[in-house]
Backbone as JSON, one array per atom type, in Angstrom:
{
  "sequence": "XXXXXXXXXXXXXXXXXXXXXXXXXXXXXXXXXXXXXXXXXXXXXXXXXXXXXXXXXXXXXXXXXXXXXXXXXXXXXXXXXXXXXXXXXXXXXXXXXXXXXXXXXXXXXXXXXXXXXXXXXXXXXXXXXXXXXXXXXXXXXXXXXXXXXXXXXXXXXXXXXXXXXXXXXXXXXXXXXXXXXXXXXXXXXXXXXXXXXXXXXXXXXXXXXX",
  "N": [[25.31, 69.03, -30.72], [24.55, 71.84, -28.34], [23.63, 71.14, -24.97], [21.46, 72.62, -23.65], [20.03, 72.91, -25.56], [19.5, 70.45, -26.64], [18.17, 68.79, -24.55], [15.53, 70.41, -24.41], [14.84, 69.48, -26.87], [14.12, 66.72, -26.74], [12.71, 67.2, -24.83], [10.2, 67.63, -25.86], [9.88, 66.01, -27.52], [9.14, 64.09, -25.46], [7.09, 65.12, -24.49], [5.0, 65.16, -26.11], [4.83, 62.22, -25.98], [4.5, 61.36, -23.91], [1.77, 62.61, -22.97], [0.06, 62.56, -21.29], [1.31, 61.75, -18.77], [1.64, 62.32, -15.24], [1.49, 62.52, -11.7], [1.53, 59.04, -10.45], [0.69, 58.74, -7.84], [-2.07, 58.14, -5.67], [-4.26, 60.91, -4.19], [-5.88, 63.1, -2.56], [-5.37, 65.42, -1.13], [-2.83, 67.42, 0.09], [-1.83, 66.37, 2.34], [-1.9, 63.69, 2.05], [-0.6, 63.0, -0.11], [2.06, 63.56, 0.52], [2.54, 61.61, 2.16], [2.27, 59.35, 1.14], [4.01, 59.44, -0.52], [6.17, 59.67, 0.93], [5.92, 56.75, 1.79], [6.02, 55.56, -0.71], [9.44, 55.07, -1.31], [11.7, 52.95, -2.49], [9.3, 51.15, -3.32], [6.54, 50.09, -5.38], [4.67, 52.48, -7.2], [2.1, 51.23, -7.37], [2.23, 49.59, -5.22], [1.69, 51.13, -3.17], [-0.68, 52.38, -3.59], [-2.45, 50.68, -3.5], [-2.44, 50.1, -0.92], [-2.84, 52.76, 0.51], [-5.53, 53.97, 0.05], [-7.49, 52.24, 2.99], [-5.77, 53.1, 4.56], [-5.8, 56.08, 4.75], [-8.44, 55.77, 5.28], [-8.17, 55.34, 7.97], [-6.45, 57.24, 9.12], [-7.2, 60.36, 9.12], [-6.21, 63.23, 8.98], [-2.98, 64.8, 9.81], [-3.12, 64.68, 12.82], [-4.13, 62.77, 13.48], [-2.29, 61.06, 11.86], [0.21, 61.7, 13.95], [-0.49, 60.87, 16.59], [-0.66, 58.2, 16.73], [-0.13, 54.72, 17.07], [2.98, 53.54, 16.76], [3.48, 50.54, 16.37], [0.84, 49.67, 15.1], [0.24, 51.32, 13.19], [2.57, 50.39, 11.42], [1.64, 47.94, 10.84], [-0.3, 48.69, 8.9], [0.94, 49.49, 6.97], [2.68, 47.51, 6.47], [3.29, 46.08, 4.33], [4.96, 48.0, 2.07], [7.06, 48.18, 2.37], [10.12, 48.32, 4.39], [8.73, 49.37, 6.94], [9.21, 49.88, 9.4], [11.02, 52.37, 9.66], [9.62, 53.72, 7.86], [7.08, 54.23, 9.4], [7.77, 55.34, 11.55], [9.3, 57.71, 10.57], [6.9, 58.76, 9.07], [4.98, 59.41, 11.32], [6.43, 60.9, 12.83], [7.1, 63.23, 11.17], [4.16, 64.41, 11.17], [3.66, 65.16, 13.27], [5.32, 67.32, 13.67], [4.55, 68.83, 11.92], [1.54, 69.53, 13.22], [2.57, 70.8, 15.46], [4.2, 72.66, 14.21], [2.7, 74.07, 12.07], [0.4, 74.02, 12.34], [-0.88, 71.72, 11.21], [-0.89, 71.54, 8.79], [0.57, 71.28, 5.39], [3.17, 72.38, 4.47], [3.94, 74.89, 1.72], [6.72, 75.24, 0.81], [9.76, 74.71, -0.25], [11.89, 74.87, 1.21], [10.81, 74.46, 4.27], [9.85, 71.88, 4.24], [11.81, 70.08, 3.36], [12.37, 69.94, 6.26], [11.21, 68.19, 7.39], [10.86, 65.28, 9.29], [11.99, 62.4, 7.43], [11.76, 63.57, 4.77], [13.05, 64.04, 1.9], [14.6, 66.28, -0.61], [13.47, 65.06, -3.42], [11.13, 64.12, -2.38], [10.21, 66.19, -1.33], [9.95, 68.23, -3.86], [7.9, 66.71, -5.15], [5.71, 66.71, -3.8], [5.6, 69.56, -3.66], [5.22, 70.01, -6.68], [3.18, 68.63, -7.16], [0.77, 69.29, -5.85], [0.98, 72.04, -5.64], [2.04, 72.53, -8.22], [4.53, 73.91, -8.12], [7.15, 75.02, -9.66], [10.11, 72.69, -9.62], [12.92, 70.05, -9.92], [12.47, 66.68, -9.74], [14.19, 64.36, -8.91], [14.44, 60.93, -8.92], [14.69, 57.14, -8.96], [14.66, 56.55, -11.88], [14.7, 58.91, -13.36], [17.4, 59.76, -12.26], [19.11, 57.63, -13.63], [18.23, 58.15, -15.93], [18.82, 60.56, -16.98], [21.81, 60.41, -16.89], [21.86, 58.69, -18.48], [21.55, 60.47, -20.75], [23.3, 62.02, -21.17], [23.19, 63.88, -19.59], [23.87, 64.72, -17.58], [26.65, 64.52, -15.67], [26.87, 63.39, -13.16], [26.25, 61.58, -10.52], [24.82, 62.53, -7.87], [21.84, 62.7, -6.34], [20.75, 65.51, -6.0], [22.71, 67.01, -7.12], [22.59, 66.7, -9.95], [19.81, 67.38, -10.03], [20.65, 69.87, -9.66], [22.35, 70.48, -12.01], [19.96, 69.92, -13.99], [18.44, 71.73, -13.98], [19.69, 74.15, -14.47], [19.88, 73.52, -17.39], [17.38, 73.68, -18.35], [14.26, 75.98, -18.43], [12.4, 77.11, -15.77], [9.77, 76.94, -15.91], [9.18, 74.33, -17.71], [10.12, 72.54, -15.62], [9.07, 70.6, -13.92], [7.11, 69.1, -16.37], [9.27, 67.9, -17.59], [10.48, 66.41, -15.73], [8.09, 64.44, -15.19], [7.74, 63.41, -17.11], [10.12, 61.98, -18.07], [10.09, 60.13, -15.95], [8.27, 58.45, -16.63], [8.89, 57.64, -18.87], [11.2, 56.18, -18.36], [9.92, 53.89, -16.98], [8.91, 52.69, -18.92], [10.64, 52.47, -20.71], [12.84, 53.16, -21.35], [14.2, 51.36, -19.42], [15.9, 49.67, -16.51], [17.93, 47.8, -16.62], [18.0, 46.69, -19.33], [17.64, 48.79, -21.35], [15.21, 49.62, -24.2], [15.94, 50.83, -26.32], [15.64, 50.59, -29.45], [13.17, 51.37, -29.9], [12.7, 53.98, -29.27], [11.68, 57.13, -28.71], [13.4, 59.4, -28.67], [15.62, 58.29, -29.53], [17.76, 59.29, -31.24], [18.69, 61.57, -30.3], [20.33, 60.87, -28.33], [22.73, 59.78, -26.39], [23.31, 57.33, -24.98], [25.18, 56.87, -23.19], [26.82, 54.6, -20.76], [25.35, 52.55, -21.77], [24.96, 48.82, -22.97]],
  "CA": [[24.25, 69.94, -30.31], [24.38, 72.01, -27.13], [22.81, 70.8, -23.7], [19.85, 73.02, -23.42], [19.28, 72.47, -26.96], [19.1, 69.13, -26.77], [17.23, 68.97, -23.97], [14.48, 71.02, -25.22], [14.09, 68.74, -27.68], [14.08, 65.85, -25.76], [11.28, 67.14, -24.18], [8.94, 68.27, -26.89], [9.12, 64.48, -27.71], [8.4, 63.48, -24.8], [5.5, 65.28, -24.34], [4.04, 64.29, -27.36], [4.58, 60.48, -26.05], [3.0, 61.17, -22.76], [0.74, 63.98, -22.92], [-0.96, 62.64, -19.75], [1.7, 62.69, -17.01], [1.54, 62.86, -13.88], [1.88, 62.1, -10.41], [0.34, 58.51, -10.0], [0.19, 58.33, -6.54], [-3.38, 58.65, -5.34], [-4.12, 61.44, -3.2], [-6.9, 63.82, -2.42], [-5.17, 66.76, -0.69], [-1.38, 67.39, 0.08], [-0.76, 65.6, 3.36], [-1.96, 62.14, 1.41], [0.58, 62.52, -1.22], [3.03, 63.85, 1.66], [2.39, 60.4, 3.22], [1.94, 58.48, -0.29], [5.4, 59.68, -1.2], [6.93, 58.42, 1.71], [5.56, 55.21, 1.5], [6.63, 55.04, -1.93], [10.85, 54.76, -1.13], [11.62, 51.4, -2.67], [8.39, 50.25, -3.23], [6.38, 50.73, -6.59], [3.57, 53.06, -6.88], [0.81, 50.34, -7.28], [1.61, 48.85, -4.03], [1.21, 52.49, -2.64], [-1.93, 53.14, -4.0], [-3.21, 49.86, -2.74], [-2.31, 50.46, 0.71], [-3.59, 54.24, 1.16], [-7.29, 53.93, 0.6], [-7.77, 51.92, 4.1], [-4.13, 54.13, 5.2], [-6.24, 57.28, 4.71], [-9.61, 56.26, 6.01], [-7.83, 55.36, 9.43], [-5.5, 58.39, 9.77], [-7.96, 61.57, 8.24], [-5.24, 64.03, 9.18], [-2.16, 65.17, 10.44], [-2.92, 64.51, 13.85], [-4.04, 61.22, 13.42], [-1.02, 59.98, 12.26], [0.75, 62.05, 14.89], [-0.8, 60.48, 17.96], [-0.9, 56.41, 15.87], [0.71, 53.96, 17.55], [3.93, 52.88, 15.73], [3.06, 48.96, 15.91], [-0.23, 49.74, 14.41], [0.81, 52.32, 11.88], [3.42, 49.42, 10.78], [0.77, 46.68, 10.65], [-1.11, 48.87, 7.7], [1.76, 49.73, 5.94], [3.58, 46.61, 6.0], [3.81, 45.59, 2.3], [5.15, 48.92, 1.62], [8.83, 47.47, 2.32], [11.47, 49.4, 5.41], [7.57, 50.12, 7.52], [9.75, 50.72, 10.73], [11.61, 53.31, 9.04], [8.39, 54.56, 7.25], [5.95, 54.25, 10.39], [8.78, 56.74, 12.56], [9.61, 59.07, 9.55], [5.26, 59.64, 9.06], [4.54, 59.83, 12.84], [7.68, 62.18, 13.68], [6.87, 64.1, 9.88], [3.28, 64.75, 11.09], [3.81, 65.68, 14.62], [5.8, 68.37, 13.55], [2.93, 69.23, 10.86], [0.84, 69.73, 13.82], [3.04, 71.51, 16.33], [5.0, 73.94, 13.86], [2.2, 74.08, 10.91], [-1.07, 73.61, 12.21], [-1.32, 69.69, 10.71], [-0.99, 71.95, 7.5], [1.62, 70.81, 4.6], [4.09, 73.8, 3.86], [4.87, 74.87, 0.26], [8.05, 75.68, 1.09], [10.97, 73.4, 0.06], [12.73, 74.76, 2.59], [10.2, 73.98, 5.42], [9.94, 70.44, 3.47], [13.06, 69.01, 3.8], [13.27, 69.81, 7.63], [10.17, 67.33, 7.82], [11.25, 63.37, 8.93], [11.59, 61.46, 6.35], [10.57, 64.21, 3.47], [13.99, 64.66, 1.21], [14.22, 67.19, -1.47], [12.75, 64.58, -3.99], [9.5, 64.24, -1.43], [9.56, 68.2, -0.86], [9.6, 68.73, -4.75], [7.08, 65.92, -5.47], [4.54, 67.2, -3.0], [5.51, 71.13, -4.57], [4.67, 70.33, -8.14], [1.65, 67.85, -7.26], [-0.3, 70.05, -4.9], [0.53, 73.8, -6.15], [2.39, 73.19, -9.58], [5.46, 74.71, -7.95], [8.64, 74.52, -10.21], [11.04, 71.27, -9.25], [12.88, 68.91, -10.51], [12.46, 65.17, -8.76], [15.17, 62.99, -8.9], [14.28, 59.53, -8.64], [15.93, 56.34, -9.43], [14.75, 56.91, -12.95], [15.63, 60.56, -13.5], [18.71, 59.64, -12.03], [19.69, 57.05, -14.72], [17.94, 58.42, -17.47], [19.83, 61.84, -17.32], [22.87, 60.11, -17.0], [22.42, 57.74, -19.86], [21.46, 61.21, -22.15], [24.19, 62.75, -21.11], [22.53, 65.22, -19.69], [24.72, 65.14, -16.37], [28.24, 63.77, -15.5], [26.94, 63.63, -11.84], [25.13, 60.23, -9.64], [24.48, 62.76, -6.55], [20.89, 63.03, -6.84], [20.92, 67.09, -5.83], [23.99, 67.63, -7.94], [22.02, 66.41, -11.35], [18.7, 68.3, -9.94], [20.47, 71.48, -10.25], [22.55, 70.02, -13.41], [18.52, 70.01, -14.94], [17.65, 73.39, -13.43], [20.58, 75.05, -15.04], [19.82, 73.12, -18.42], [16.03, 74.25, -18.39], [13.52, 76.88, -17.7], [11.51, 76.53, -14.24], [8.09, 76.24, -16.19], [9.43, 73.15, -17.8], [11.11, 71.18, -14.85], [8.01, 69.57, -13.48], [6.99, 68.44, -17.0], [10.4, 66.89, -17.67], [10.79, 65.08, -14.68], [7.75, 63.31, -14.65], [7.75, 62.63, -18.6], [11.08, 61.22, -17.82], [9.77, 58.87, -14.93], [7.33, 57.71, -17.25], [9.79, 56.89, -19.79], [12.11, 55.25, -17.47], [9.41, 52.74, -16.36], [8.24, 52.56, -19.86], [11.57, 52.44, -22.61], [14.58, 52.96, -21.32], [14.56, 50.42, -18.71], [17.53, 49.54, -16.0], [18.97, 46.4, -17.41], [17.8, 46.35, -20.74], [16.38, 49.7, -22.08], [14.56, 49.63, -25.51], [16.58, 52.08, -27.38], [15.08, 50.24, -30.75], [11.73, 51.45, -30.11], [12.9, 54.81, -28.01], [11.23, 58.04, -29.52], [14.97, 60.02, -28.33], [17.39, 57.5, -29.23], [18.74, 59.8, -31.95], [19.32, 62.54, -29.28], [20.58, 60.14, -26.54], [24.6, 59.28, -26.67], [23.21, 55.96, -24.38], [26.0, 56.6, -21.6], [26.87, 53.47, -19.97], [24.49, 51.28, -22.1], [25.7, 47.87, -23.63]],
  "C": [[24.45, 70.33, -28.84], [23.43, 71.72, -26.2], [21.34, 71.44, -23.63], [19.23, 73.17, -24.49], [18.64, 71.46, -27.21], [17.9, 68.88, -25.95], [15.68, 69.58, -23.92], [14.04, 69.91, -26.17], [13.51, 67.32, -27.54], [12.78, 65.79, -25.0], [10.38, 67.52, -24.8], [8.21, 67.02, -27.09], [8.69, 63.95, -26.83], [6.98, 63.74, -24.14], [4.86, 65.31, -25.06], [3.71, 62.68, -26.64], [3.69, 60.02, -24.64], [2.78, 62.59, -22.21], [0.16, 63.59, -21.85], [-0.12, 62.26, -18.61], [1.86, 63.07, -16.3], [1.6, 62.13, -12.96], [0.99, 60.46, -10.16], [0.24, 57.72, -9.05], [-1.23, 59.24, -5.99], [-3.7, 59.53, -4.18], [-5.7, 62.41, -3.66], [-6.29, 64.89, -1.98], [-3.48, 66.32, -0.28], [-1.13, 66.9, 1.63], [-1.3, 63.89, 2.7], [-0.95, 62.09, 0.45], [2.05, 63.15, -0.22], [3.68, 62.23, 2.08], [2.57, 59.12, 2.23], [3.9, 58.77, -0.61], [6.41, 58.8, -0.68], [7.32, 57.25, 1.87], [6.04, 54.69, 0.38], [8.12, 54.93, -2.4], [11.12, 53.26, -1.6], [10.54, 50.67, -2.47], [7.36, 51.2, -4.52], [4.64, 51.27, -6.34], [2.15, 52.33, -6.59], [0.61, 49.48, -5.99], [1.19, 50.26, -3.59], [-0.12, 52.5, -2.89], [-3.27, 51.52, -3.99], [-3.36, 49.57, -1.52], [-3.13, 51.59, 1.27], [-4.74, 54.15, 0.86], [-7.66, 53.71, 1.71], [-6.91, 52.89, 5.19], [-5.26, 55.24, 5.46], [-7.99, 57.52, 4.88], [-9.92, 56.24, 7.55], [-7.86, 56.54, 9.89], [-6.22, 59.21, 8.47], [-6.89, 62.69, 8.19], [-3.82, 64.08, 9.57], [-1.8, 64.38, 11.82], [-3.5, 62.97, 14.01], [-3.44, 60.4, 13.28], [-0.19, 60.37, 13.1], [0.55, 61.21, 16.37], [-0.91, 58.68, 17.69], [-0.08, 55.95, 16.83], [1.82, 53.28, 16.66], [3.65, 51.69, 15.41], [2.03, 48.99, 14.83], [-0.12, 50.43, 13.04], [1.61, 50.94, 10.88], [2.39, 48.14, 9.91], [0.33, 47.05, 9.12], [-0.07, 49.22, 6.81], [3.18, 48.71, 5.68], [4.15, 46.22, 4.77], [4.55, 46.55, 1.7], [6.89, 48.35, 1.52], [9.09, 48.69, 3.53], [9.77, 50.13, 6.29], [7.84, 50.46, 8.8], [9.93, 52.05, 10.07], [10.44, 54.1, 9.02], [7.34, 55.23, 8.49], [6.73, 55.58, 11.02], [8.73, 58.07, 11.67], [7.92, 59.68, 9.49], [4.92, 60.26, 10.51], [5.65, 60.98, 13.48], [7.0, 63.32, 12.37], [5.15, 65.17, 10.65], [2.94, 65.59, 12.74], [4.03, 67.42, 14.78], [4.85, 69.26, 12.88], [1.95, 69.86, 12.0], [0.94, 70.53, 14.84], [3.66, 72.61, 15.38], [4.1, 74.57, 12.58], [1.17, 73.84, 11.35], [-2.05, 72.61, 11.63], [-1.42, 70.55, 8.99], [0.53, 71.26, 6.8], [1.91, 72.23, 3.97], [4.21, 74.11, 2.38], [5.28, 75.4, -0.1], [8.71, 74.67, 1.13], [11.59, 73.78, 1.47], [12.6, 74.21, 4.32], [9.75, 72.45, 5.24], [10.46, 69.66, 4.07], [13.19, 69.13, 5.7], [12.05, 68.69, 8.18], [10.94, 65.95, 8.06], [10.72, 62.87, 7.79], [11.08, 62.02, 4.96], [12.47, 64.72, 2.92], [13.74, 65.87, 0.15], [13.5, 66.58, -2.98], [11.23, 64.71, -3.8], [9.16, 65.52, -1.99], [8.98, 68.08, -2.71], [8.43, 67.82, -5.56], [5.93, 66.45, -5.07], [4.76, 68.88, -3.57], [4.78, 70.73, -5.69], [3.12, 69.35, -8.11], [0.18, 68.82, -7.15], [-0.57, 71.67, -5.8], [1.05, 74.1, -7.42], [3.46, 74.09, -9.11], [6.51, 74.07, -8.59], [9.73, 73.68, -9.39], [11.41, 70.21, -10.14], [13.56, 67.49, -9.61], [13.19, 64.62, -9.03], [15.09, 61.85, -8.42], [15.14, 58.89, -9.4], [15.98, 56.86, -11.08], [15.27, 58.17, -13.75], [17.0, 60.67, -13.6], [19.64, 58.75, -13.53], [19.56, 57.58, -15.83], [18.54, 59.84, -18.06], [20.85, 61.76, -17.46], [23.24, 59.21, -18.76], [22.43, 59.04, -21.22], [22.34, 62.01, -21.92], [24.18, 64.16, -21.1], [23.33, 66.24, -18.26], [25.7, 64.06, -16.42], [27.62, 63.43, -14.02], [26.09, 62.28, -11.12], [24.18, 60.94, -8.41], [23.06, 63.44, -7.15], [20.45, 64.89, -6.84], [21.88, 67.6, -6.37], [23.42, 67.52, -9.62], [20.47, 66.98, -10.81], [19.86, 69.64, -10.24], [21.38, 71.41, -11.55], [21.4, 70.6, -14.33], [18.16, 71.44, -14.61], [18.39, 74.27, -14.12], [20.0, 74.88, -16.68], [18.1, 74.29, -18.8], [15.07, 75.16, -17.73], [12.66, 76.07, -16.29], [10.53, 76.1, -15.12], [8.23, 74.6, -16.77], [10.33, 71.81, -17.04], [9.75, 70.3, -14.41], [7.58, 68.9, -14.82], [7.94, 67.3, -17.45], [10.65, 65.93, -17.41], [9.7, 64.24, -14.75], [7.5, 62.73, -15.96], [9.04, 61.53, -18.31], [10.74, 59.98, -17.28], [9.1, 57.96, -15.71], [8.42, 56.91, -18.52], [10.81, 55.97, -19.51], [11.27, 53.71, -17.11], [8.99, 51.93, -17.67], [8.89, 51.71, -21.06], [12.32, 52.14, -22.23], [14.63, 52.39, -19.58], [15.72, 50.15, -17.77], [18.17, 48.79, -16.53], [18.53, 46.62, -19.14], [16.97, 47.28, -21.76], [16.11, 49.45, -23.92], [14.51, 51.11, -26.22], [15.83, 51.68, -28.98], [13.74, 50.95, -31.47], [11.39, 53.18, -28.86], [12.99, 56.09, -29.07], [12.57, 59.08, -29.46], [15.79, 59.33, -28.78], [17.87, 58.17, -30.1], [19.01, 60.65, -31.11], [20.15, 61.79, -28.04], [21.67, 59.56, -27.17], [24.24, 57.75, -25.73], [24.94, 55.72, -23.73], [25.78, 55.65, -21.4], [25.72, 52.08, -20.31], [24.94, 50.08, -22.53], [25.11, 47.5, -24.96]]
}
């Protein structure tokens, strides 16, 4: 069966299996899931979304985390994992937010990625959350799980985003990707996916599985 055949079908099922979703990092407006995203680099959404409630009744804006003190910033987002890293990338990210954007969040990949700390995963995470703008996210899961369906030859996470972009229409890349994510955390697993009980496994060649 050809690629964007398959694919298509691939995703019909999977949005039958999760019809609900979606993004589930908790946010109220697009510089919390800006900031939520961030935070969420090697570290799983549920610590995220136990951190930002108190995160986001400190720092209300932009300029709040712009002017934070790095130590302090670090302190609340310790558990997050790499909170140097994180604390610099939000406080440089939001600065800029405030000097080139008016503490507003762009939605413009292109004005995205030139943010600290906001890759083209971030950018297109915060696109399809906020305004429903066509993207497709490449996370760890995405990453494996397109590889195992042999949906890309490719590991470089921006070389298998436009792999999927070629494969499928824009209106269906944001559903894809985050049906995917969900299925990644869900079925098809890193070490040990559950092909037995995996609503695709007749479409899925299981690349590199054992």
């Amino acid at each position: 069966m050809e690629l964007d055949k398959r694919i298509l079908k691939i995703l019909a099922i999977l949005r039958k299996t999760y019809p609900d979703a979606q993004i589930p990092l908790h946010h109220k407006n697009p510089l919390q899931l800006l900031v939520a995203t961030i935070l969420s680099a090697q570290c799983t959404d549920e610590r995220v979304n136990m951190v930002t409630p108190e995160l986001f009744k400190k720092y209300k804006n932009a300029n709040d985390f712009a002017v934070a003190m790095q130590p302090e910033l670090e302190k609340s987002i310790h558990s997050t994992g790499f909170y140097k890293a994180k604390s610099k990338n939000i406080i440089g990210c939001c600065k800029m937010l405030v000097e080139k954007y008016g503490g507003k969040v762009p939605n413009r990949l292109e004005d995205l990625v030139q943010l600290p700390g906001v890759g083209r995963k971030t950018a297109n995470v915060v696109l399809g959350g906020v305004w429903d703008i066509p993207g497709v996210v490449v996370d760890t899961h995405v990453k494996r799980l397109t590889y195992r369906m042999g949906l890309t030859k490719n590991t470089d996470p921006e070389k298998i985003e436009q792999d999927i972009m070629k494969l499928l229409p824009a209106k269906d890349w944001n559903d894809f990707t985050m049906s995917l994510i969900y299925h990644g955390r869900q079925v098809c697993i890193a070490r040990k996916p559950r092909c037995h009980e995996c609503p695709v496994s007749e479409l899925c060649p299981k690349v590199g599985v054992e």
